[in-house]
NUNU-618175 format. One record per atom (N, C-alpha, C, O, CB): atom name; x negated, z negated, y; residue number from 0. Coordinates in steps of 0.1 Angstrom, whole numbers, plus 5000, padded with zeros to 4 digits. Glycine has a CB too. Example, Ala and Ser with C-alpha at 12.3 -4.5 7.8 and 13.67 -1.06 7.14 Angstrom:
@name:N	px:4868	pz:4922	py:4943	resi:0
@name:CA	px:4877	pz:4922	py:4955	resi:0
@name:C	px:4868	pz:4922	py:4967	resi:0
@name:O	px:4858	pz:4915	py:4967	resi:0
@name:CB	px:4887	pz:4910	py:4955	resi:0
@name:N	px:4872	pz:4929	py:4978	resi:1
@name:CA	px:4863	pz:4929	py:4989	resi:1
@name:C	px:4871	pz:4921	py:5000	resi:1
@name:O	px:4866	pz:4920	py:5011	resi:1
@name:CB	px:4859	pz:4943	py:4994	resi:1
//
This chain:
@name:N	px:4992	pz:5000	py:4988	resi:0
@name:CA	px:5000	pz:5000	py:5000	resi:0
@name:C	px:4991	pz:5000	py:5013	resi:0
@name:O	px:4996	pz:5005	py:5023	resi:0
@name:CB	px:5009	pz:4988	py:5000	resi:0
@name:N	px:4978	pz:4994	py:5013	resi:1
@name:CA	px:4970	pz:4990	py:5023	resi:1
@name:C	px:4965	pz:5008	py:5027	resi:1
@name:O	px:4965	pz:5011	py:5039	resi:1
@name:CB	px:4957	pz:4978	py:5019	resi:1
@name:N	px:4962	pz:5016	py:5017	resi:2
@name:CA	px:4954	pz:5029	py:5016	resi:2
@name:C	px:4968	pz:5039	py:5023	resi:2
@name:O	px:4966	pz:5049	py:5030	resi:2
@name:CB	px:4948	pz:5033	py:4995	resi:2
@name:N	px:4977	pz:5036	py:5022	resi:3
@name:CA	px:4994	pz:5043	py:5029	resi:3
@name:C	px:4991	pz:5042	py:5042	resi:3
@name:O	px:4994	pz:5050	py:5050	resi:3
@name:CB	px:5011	pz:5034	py:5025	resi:3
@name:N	px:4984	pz:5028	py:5045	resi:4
@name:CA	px:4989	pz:5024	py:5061	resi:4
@name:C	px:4978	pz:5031	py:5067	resi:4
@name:O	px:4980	pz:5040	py:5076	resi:4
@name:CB	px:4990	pz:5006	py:5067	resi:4
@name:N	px:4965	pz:5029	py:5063	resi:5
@name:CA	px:4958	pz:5032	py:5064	resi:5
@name:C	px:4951	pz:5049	py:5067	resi:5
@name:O	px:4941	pz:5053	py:5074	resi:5
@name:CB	px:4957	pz:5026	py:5057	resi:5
@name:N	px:4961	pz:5056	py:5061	resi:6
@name:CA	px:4957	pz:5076	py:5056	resi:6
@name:C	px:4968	pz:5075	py:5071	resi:6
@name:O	px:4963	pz:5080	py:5081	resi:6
@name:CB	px:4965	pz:5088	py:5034	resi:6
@name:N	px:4980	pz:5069	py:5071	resi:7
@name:CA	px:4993	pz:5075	py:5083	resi:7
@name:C	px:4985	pz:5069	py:5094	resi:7
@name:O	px:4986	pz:5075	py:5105	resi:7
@name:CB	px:5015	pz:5067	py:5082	resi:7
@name:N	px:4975	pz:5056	py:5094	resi:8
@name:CA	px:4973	pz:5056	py:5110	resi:8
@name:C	px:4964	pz:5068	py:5113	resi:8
@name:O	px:4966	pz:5076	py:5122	resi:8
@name:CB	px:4966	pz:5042	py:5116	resi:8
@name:N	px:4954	pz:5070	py:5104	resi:9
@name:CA	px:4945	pz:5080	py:5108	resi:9
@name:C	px:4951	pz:5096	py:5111	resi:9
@name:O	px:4946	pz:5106	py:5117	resi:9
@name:CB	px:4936	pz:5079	py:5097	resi:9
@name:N	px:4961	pz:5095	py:5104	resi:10
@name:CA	px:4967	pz:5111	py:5106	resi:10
@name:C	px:4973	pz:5111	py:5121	resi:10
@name:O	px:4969	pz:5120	py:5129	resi:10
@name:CB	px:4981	pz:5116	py:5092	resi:10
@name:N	px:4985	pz:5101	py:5127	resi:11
@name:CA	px:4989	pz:5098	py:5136	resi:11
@name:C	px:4977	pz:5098	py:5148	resi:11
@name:O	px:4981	pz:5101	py:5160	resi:11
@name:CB	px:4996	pz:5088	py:5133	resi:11
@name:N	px:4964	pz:5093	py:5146	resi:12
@name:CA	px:4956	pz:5094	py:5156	resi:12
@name:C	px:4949	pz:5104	py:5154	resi:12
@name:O	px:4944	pz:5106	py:5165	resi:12
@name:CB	px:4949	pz:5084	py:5157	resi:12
@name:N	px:4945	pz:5112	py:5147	resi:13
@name:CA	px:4943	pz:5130	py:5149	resi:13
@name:C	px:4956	pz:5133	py:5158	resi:13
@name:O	px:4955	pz:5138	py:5169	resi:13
@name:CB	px:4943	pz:5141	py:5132	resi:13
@name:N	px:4969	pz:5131	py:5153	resi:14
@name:CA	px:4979	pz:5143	py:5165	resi:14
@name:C	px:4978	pz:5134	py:5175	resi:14
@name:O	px:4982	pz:5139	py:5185	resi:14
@name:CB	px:4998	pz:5149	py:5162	resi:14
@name:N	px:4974	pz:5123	py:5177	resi:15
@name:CA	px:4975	pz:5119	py:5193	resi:15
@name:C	px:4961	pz:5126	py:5197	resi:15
@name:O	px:4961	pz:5134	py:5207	resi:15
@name:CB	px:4975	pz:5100	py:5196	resi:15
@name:N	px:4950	pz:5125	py:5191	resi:16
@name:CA	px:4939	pz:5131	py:5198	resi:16
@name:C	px:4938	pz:5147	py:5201	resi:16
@name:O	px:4933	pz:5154	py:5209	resi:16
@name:CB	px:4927	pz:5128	py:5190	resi:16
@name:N	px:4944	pz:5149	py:5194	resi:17
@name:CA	px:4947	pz:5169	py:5195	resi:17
@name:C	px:4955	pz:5169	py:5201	resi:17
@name:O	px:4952	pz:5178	py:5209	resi:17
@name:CB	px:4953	pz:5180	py:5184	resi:17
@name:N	px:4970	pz:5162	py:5206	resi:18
@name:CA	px:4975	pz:5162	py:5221	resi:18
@name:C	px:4968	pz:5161	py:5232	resi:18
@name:O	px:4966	pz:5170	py:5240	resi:18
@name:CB	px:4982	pz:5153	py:5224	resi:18
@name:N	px:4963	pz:5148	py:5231	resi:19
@name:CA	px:4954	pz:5146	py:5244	resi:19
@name:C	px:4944	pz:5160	py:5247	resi:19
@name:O	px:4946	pz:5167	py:5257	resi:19
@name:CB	px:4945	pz:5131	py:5241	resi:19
@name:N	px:4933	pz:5162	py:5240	resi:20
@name:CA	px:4926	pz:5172	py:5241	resi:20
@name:C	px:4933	pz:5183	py:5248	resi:20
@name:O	px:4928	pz:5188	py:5258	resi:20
@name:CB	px:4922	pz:5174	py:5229	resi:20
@name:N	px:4947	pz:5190	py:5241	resi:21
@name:CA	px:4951	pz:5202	py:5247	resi:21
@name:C	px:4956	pz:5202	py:5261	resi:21
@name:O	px:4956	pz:5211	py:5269	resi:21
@name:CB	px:4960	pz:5208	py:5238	resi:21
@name:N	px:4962	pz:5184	py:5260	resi:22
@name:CA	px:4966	pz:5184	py:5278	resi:22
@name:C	px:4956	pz:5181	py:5282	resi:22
@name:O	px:4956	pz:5191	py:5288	resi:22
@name:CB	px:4976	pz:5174	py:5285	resi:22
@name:N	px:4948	pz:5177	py:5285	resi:23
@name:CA	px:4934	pz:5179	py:5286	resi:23
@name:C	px:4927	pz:5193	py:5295	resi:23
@name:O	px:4921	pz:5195	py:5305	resi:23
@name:CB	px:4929	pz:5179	py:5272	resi:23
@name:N	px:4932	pz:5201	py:5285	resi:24
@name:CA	px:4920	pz:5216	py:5288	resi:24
@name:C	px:4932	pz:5225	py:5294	resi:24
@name:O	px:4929	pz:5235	py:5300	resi:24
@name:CB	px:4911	pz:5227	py:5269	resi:24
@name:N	px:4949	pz:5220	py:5293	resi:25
@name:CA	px:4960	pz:5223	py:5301	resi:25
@name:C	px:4955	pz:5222	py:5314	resi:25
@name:O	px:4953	pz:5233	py:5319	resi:25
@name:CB	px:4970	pz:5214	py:5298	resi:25
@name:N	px:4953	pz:5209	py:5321	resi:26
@name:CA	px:4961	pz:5201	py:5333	resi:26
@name:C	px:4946	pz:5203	py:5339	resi:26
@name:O	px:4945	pz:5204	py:5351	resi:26
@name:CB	px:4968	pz:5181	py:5330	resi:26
@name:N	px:4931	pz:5205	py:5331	resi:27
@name:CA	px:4918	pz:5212	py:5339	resi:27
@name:C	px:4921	pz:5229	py:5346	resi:27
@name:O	px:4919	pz:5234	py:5357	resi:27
@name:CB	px:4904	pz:5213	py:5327	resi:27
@name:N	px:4925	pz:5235	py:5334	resi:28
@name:CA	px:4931	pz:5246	py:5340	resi:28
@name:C	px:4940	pz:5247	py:5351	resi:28
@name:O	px:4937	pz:5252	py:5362	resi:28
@name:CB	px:4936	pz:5250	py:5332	resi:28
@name:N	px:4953	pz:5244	py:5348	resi:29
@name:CA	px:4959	pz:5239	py:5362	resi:29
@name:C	px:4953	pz:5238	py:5374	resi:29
@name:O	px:4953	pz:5247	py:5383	resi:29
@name:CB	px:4963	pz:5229	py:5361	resi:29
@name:N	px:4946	pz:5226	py:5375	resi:30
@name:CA	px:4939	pz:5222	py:5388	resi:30
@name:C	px:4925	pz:5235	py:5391	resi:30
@name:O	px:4923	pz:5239	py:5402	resi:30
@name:CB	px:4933	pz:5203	py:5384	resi:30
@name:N	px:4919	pz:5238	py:5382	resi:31
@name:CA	px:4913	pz:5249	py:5385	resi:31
@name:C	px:4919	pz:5261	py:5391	resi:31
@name:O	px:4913	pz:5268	py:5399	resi:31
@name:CB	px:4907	pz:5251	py:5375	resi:31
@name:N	px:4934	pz:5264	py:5386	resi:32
@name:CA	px:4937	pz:5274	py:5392	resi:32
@name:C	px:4939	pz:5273	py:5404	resi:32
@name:O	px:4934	pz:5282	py:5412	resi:32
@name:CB	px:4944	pz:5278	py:5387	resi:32
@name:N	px:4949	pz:5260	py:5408	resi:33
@name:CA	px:4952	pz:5255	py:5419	resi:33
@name:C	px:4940	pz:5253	py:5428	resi:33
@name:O	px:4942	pz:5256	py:5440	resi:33
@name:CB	px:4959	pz:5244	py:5416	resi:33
@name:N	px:4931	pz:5249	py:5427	resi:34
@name:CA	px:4917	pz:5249	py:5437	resi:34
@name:C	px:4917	pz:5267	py:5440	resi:34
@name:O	px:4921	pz:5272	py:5451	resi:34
@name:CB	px:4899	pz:5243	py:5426	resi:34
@name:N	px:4913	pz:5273	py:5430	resi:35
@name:CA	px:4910	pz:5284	py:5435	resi:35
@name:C	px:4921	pz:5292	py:5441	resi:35
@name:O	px:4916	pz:5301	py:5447	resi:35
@name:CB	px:4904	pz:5290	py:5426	resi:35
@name:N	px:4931	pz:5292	py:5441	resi:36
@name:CA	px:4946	pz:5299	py:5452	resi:36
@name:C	px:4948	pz:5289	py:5462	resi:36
@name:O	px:4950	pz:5293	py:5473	resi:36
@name:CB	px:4965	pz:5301	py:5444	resi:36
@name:N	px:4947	pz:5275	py:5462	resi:37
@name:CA	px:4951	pz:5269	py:5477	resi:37
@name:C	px:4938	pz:5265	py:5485	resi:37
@name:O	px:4937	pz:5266	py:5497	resi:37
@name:CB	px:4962	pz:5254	py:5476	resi:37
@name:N	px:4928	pz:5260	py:5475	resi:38
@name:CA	px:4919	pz:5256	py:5483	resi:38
@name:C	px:4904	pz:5266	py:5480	resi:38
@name:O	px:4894	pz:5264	py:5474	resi:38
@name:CB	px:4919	pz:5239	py:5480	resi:38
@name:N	px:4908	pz:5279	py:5489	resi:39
@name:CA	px:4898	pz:5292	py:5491	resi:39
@name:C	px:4887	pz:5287	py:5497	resi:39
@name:O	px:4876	pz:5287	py:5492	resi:39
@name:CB	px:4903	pz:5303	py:5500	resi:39
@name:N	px:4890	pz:5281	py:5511	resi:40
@name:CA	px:4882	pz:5276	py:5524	resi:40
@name:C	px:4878	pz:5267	py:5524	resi:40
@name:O	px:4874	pz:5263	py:5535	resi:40
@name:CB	px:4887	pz:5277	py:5535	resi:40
@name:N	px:4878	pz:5256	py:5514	resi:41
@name:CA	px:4876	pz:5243	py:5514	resi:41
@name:C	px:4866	pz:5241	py:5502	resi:41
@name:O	px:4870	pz:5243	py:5491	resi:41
@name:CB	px:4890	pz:5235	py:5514	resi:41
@name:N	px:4852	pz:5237	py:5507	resi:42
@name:CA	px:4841	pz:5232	py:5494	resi:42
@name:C	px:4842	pz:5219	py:5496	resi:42
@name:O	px:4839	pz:5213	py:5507	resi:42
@name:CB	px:4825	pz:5237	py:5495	resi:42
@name:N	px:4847	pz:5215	py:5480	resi:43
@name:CA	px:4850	pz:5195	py:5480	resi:43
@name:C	px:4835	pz:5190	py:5482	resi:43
@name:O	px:4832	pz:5180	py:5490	resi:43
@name:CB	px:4858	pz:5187	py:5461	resi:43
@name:N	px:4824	pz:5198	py:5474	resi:44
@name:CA	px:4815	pz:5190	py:5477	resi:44
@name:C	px:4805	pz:5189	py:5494	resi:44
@name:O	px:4800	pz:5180	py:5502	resi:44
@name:CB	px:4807	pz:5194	py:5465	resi:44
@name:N	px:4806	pz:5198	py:5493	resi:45
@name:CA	px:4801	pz:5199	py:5508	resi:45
@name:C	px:4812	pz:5192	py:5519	resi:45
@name:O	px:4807	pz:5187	py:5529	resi:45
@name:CB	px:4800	pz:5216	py:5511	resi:45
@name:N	px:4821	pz:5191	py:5519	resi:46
@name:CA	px:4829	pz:5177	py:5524	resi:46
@name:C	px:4827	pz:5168	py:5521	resi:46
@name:O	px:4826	pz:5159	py:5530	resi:46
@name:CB	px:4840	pz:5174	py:5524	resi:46
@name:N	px:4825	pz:5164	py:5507	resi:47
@name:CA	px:4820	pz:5149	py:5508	resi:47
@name:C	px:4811	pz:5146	py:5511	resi:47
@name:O	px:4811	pz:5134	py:5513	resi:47
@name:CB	px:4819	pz:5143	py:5500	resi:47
@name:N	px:4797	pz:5153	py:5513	resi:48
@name:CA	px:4791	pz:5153	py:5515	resi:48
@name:C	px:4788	pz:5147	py:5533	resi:48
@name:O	px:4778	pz:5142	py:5538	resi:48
@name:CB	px:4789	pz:5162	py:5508	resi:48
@name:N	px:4801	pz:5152	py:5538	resi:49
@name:CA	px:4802	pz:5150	py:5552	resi:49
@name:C	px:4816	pz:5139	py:5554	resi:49
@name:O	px:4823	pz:5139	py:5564	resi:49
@name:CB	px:4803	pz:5166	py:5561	resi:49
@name:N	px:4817	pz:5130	py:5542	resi:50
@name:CA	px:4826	pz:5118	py:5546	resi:50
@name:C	px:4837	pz:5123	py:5549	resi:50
@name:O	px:4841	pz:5120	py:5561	resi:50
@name:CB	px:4822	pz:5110	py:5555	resi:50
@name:N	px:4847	pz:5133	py:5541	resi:51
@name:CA	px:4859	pz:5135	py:5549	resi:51
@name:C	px:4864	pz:5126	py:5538	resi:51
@name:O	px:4860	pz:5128	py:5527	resi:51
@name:CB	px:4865	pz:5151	py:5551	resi:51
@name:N	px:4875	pz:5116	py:5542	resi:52
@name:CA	px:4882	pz:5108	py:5535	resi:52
@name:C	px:4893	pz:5116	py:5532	resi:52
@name:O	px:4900	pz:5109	py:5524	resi:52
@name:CB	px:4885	pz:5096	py:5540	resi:52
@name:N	px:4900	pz:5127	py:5534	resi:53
@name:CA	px:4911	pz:5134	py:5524	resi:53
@name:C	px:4903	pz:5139	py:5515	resi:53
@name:O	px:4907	pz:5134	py:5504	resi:53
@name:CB	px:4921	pz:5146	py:5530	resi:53
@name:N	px:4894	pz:5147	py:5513	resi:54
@name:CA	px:4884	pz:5154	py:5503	resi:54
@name:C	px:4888	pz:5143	py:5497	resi:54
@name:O	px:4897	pz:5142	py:5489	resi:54
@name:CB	px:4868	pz:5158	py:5506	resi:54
@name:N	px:4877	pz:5131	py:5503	resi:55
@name:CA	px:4881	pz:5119	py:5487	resi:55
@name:C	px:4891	pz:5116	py:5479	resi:55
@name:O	px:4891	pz:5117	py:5467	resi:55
@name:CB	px:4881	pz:5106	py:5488	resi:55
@name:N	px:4899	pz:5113	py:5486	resi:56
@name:CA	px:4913	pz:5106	py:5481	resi:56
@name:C	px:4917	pz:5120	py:5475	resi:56
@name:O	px:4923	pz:5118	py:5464	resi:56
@name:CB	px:4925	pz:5098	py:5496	resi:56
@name:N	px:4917	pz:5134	py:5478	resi:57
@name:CA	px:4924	pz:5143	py:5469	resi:57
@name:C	px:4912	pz:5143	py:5457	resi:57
@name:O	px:4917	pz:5144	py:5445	resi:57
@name:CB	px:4928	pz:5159	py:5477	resi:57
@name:N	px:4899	pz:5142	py:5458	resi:58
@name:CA	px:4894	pz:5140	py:5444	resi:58
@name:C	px:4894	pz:5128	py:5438	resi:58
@name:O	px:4891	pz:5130	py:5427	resi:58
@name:CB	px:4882	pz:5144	py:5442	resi:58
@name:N	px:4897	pz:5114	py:5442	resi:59
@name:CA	px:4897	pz:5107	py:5435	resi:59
@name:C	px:4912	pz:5110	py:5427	resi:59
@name:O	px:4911	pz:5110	py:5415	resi:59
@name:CB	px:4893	pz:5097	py:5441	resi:59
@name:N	px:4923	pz:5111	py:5432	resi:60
@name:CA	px:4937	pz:5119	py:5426	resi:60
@name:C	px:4935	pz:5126	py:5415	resi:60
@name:O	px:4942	pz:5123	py:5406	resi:60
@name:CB	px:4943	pz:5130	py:5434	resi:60
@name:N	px:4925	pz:5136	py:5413	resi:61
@name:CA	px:4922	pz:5144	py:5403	resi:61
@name:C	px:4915	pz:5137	py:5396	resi:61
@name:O	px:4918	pz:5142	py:5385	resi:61
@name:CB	px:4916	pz:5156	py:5406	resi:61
@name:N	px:4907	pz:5128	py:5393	resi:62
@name:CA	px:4902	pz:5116	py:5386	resi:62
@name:C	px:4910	pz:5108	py:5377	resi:62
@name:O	px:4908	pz:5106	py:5365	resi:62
@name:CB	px:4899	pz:5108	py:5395	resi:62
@name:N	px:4921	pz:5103	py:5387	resi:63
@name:CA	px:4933	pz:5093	py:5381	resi:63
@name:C	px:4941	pz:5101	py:5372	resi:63
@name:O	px:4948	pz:5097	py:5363	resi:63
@name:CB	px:4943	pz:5086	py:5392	resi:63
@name:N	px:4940	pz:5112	py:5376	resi:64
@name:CA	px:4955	pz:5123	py:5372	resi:64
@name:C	px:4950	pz:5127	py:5352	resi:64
@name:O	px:4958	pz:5129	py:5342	resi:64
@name:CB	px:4954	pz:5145	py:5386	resi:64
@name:N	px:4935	pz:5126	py:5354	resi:65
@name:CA	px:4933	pz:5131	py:5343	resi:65
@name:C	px:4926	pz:5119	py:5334	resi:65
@name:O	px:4923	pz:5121	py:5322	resi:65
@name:CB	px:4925	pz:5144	py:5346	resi:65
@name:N	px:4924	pz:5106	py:5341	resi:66
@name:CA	px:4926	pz:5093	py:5332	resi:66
@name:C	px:4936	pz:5094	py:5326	resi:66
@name:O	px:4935	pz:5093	py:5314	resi:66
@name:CB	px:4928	pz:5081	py:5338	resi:66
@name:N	px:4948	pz:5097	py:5332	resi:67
@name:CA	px:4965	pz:5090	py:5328	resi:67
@name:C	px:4966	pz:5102	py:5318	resi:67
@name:O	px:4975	pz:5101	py:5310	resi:67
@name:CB	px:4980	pz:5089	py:5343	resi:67
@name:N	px:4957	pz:5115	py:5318	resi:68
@name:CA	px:4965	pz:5123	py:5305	resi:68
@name:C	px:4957	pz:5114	py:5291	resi:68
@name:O	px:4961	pz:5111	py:5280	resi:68
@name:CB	px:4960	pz:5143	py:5304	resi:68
@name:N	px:4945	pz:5111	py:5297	resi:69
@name:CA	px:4940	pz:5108	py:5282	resi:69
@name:C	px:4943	pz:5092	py:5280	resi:69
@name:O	px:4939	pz:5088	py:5269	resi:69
@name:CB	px:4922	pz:5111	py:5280	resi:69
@name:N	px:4949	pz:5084	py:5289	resi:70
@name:CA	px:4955	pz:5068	py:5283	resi:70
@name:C	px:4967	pz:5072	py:5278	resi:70
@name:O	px:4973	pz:5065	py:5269	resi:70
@name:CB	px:4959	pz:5054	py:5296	resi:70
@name:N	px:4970	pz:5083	py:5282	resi:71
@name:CA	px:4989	pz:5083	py:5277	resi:71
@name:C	px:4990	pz:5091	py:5261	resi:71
@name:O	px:5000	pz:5094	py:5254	resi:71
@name:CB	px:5002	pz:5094	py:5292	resi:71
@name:N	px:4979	pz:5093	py:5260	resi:72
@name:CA	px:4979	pz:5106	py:5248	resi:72
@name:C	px:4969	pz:5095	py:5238	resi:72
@name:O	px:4973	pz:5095	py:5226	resi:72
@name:CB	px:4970	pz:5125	py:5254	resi:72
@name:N	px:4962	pz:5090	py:5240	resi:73
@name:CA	px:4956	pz:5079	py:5230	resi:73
@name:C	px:4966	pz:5068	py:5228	resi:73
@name:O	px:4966	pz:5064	py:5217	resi:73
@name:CB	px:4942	pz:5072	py:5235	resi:73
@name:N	px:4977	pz:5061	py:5237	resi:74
@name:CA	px:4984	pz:5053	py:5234	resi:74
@name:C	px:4993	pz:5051	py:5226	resi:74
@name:O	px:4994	pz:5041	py:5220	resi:74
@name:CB	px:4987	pz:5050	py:5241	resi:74
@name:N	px:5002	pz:5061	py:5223	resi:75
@name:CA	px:5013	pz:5064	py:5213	resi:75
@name:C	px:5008	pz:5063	py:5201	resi:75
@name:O	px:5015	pz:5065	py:5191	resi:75
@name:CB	px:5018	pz:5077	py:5213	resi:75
//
């Protein structure tokens, strides 16, 4: 019975990890596309580089955004 619980958690944590992964390489894409159509004229690093605090706060966003895919996709 222990070898049952055992094989289903491990199977259950492959499809959580192959979720996570695909939203993952989803929600990078996304934001890659989205950089490259809205933000043409705007180099993040070279702003930060000059302390613009929206630069930050919109990359720290993209930071958190893509924590929360991989806490919410390992948690289930």
């Amino acid at each position: 019975m222990e070898w049952d619980f055992i094989s289903a958690s491990l199977i259950n944590l492959l499809i959580n990890l192959s979720y996570t992964v695909i939203s993952l390489f989803v929600a990078v894409f996304a934001l890659i596309t989205i950089d490259k159509k809205l933000l043409k004229d705007v180099d993040i690093q070279k702003e930060l580089k000059e302390n613009n605090l929206a630069v930050a706060i919109f990359s720290s966003s993209i930071l958190i955004f893509v924590a929360l895919i991989i806490c919410f996709g390992l948690k289930s």
